[in-house]
C-alpha positions as CSV (number, residue, x, y, z in Angstrom):
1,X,79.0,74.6,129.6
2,X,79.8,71.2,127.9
3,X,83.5,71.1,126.4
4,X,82.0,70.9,122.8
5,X,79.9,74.0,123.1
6,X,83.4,75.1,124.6
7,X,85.3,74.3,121.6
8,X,82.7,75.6,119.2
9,X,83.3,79.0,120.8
10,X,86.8,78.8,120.1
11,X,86.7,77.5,116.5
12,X,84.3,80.7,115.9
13,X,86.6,83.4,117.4
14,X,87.3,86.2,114.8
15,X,90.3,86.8,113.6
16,X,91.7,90.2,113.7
17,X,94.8,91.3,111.3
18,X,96.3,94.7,110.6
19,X,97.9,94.7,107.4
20,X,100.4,97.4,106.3
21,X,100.9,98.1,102.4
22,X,104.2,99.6,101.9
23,X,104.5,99.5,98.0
24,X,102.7,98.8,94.8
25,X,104.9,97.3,91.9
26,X,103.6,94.7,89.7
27,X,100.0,95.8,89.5
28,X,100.0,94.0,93.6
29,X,100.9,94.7,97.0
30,X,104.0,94.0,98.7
31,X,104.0,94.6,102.9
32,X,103.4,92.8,106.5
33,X,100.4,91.5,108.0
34,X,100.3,91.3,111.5
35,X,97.8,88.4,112.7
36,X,96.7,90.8,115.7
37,X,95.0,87.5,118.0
38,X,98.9,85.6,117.7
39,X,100.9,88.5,117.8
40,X,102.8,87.0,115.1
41,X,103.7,88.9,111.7
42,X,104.6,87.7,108.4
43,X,105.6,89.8,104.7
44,X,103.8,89.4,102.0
45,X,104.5,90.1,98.3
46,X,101.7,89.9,96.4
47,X,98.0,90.2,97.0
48,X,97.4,86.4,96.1
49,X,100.1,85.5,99.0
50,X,98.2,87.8,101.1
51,X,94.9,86.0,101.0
52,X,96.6,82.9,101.4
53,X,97.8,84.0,104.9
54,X,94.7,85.0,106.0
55,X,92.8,82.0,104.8
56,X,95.4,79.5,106.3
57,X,95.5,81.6,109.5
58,X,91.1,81.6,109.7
59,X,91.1,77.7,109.0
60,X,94.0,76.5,110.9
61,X,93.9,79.1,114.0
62,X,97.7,77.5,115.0
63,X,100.6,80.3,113.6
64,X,103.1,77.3,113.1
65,X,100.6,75.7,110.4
66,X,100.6,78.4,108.4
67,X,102.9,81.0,106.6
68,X,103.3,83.1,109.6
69,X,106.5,82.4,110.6
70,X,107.9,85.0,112.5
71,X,106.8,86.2,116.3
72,X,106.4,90.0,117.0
73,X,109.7,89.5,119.6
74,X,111.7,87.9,116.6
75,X,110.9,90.6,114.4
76,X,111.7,93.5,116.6
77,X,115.4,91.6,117.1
């Protein structure tokens, strides 16, 4: 396998993220999405900020160039 076809692969991996609403105010969502491939999470508090995430996170595939700023570990601390 050639290391483009290698990187193409990569580039194309899914991303998996479990997102966990814990109130509505505002007419939006306010809650943590968890960027499952990473295994970093990140609070959101609105809808808008919530797609943001998950488009920065889908184009960039690197946690520390997006809004995800805290690790799983850091969280649980």
């Amino acid at each position: 396998m050639s290391p483009i076809s290698s990187e193409l692969e990569k580039s194309q991996e899914k991303a998996s993220f479990l997102v966990h609403v814990q109130f509505r105010q505002h007419a939006t969502w306010q809650g943590n999405i968890t960027w499952i491939n990473k295994g970093v999470t990140q609070q959101f508090r609105s809808v808008l900020e919530l797609i943001r995430l998950m488009t920065e996170a889908v184009e960039s595939g690197d946690p520390e160039q997006t809004g995800f700023a805290l690790s799983m570990e850091e969280e649980k601390k």
